[in-house]
N, C-alpha and C positions, 0 to 999 in steps of 0.2 A: 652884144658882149663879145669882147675878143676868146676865141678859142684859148689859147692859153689861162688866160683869167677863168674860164668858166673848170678847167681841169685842174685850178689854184681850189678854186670854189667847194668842187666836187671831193676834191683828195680833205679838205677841213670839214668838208659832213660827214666824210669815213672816219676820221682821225675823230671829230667829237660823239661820233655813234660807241666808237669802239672806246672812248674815255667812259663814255658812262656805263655801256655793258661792265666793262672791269669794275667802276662801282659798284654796278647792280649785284655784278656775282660776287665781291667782296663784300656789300651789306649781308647777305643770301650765306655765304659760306660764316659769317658771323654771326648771322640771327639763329644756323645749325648749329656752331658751337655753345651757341647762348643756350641751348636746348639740351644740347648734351649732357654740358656745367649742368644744370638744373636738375637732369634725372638722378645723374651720377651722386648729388649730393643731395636728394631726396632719398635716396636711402638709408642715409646717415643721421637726417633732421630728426625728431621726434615734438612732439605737444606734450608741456610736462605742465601736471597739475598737483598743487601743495594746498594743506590745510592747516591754517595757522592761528590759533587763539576764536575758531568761530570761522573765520573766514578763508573763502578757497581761492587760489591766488592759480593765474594761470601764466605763462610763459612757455621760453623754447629752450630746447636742448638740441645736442651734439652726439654723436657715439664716436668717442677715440681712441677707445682698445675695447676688441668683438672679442678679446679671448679672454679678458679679466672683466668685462662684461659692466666697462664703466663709462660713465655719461660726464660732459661736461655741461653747465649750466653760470646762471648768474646768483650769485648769492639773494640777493633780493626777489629772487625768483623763488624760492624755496622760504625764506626768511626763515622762523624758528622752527618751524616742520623736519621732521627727521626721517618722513615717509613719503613718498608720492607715487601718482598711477600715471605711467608713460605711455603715449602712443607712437607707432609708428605708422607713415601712411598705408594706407587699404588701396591696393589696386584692381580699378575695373576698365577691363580693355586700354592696358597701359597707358594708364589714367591714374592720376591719384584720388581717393575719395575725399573731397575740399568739406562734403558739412559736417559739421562739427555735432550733432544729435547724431549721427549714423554711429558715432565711436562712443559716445555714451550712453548708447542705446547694446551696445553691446560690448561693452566694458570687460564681461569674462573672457569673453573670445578675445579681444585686442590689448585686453589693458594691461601691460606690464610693472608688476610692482619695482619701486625703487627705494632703494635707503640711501640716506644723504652720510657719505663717509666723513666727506671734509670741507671747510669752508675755510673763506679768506676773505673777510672784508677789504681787507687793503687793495685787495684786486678784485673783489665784488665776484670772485670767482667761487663753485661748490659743487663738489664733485661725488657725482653720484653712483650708485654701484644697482646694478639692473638682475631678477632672478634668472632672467631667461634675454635670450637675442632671440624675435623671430626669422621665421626664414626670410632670405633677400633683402636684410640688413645688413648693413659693410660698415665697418668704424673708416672715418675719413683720413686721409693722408696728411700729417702736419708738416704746413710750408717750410724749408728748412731758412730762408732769408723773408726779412721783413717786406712790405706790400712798400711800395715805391711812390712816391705823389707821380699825379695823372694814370696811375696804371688802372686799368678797369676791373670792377670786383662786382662780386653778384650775392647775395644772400637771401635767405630763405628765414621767413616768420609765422607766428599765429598772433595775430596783429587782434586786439579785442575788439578793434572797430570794423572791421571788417566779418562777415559773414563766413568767411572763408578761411580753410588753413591751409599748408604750405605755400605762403604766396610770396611771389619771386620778387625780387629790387634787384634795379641795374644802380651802378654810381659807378664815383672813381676815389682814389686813393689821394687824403690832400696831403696829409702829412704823417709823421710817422713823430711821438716825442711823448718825457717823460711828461706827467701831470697830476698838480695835487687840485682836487677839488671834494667838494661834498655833495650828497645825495643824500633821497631818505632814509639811505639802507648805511650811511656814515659816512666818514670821513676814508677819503683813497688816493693813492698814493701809487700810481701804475703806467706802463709806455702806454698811451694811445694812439690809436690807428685811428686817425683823424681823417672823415672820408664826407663827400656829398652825398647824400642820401637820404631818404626819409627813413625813421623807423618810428613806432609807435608802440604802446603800451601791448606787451606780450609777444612784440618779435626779441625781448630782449634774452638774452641764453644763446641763440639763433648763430647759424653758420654764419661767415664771413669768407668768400675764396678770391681767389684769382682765375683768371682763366685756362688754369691748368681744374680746377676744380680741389685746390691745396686750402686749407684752413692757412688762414693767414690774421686770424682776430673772429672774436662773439661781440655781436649789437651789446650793447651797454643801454646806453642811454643818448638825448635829443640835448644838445647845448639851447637852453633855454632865452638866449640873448641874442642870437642870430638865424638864419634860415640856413634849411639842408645842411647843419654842419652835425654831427653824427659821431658819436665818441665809440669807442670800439675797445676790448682789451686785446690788446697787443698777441701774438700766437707766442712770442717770447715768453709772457707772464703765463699764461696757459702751461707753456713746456718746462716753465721752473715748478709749479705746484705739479705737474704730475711724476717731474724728477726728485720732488724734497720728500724728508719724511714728516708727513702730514699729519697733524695728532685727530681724533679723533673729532666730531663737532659736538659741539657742548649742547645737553638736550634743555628740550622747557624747563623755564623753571616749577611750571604746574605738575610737569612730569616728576621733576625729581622731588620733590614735595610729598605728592602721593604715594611715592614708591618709598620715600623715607617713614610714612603714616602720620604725619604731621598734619593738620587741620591746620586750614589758613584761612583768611580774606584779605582779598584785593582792594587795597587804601587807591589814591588816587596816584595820579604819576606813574605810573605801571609799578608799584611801589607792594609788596607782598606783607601779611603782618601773621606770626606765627607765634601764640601763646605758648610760652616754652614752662613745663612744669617743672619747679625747684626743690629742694629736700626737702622743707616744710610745707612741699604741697601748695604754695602757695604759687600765683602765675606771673611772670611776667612778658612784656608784649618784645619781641626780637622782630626786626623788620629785615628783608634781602630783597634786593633788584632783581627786575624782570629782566633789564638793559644789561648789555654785556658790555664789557670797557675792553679793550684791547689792543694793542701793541705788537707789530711783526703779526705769530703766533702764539703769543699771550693774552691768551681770554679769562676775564676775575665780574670777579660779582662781588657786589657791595653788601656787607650785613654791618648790624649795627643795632644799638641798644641804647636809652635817655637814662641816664643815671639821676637828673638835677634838671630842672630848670631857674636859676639863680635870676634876683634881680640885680644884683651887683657881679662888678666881677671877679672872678676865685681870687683869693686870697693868696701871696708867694708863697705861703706856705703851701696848700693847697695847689698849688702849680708847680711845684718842685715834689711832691710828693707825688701828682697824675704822670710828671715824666720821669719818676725814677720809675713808677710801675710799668709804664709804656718801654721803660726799657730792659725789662724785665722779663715779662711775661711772653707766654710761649706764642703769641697769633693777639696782631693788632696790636691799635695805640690807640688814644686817649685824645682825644678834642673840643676843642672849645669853640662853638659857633654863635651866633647872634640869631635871634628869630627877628621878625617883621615886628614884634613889639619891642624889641629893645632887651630883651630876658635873653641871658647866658644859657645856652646849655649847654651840659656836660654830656659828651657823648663818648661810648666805647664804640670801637669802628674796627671792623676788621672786611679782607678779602681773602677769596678763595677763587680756588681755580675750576672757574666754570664748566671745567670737562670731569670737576671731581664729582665721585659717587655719592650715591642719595646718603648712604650714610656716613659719608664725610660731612657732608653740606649738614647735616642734622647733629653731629656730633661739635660741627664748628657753633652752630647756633648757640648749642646748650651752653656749651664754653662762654658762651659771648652773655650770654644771661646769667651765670654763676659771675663773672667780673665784675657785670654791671649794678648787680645785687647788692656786693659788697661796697661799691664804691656808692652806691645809694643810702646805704645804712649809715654809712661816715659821712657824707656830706648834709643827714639830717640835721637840722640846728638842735633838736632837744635831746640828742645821741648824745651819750661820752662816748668821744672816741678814742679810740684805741691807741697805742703807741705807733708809731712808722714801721718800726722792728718788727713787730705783730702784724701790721697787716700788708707787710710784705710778705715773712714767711704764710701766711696766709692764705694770698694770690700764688706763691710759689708753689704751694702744695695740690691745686686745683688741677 
């Protein structure tokens, strides 16, 4: 080989030794920041566990104000639970402690109670408020601009499949865009940060950064129709519930039940049946939803009372008399539905607002069983009934 050639040779095994060092130490210098990201926002992460109707639901959370001493999470995370016991990780030899019996094995020492302040289905968002921050916990930095497709993100979960908690995910950022879909936890309406990654049941609540270690979205949920594709709420929707004024979250309805002293049993359909006592002493049955219906931050619950079940259907008279009452009376209107055999019912129907007191919700009931009482007694066939006149001022005076 000619001299020349061989120092052509020689200078391209310098030139490709020195390419891949600069690799090595740019993998090297990104696998230390990948490390860093991770402590940094392990401080923040918490294991948030809810008890809802019997069962105890586990998921992640966020710390995003250490001085108002509030947690962000996933609505579904919490679902109708208005309490839960937060961890934060336990370090041994700057280490975190990953098994999960070690924290509920010692739950007085670790476990920090939480009250769920606010929720939002729309944005599957629920926002917690914490009695205590322990030490060397930091609330995380929120991204001030949205996560970019291809930009690289990292998050942090308590994944139920997994033996282990805080455990790290690498991805990237695929897109960033509004999205209405459904889930179990309802109907939503919020920007998703649409990313590759895996997540699984109980990374959801969980951080979502960039590699500054900035929240920039919480794991949501796993798009069910395709692979790695990973729905996220947006840090936008995050930073609008924690800049709106957020009404209170509406408690069980078993809760406000019992605090009202109201005696109930649970019909089928998550469907509630509460014997409401009348003047005469006499009972009748007033039904209200477990399920909350809601709009924006508009939360209502469904009550409601059977006045008739008809084989035929109302009479015009009879239907001009249920809507002058329905437009009358002080809560709800008056309806007519069909059952599965073909029989009319007549139903009074009212809502209320699910974040109202046990003794509104008990006073609406009675209301709704004094209406339905009356509009029972007149639509019997062997009744004379009353004039129009009569038993509107009637309903007026209740």
């Amino acid at each position: 080989m000619k001299r020349s050639a061989m120092k052509k040779s020689a200078k391209t095994i310098i030139q490709s030794c020195l390419a891949v060092t600069v690799i090595v130490a740019a993998a090297a210098q990104s696998a230390i920041a990948d490390v860093q990201t991770y402590r940094s926002t392990l401080k923040c992460t918490s294991w948030v566990l809810a008890k809802s109707d019997g069962e105890t639901s586990s998921g992640t959370g966020v710390l995003v104000d250490a001085e108002k001493k509030l947690m962000i999470t996933n609505f579904h995370v919490v679902g109708d639970a208005r309490s839960t016991v937060v961890f934060f990780p336990a370090m041994k030899n700057g280490k975190p402690i990953v098994e999960r019996n070690h924290y509920l094995k010692n739950v007085k020492k670790l476990g920090v109670r939480g009250r769920v302040l606010a929720i939002d289905r729309k944005r599957d968002l629920a926002l917690i408020e914490l009695d205590r921050i322990p030490d060397g916990v930091t609330a995380i930095a929120l991204a001030e601009k949205e996560g970019e497709s291809g930009e690289a993100i990292m998050s942090i979960g308590n994944a139920g499949a997994s033996e282990a908690l805080w455990v790290h995910t690498s991805g990237t950022v695929r897109t960033v865009y509004q999205k209405q879909f459904r889930t179990g936890a309802g109907e939503h309406d919020f920007r998703v940060l649409e990313t590759q990654s895996p997540i699984n049941p109980g990374d959801s609540g969980g951080p979502v950064v960039n590699e500054k270690g900035e929240l920039i979205g919480i794991s949501q949920s796993l798009s069910p129709k395709a692979r790695l594709i990973t729905y996220c709420v947006n840090n936008s929707e995050i930073r609008t519930l924690l800049e709106s004024n957020w009404k209170p979250a509406p408690l069980p309805i078993t809760t406000v039940l019992k605090s009202a002293e109201m005696e109930f049993t649970e019909e089928k359909n998550d469907i509630f049946k509460v014997e409401v006592t009348l003047k005469d002493d006499s009972k009748l049955p007033v039904f209200i939803t477990k399920e909350v219906e809601y709009y924006e931050q508009a939360d209502v619950r469904k009550i409601w009372a059977l006045a008739a079940t008809l084989k035929e259907a109302p009479s015009t008279e009879t239907m001009m008399d249920l809507m002058q009452q329905s437009a009358r009376t002080k809560i709800g209107s008056w309806s007519i539905e069909k059952d599965a055999n073909g029989d009319f019912l007549v139903i009074y129907l009212s809502k209320i607002d699910a974040t109202a007191t046990a003794q509104a919700t008990k006073s609406t009931m009675e209301y709704v069983a004094k209406l339905t009482n009356l509009m029972k007694k007149d639509l019997q066939p062997t009744s004379i009934k009353s004039a129009p006149a009569d038993v509107l001022n009637d309903w007026l005076s209740k």
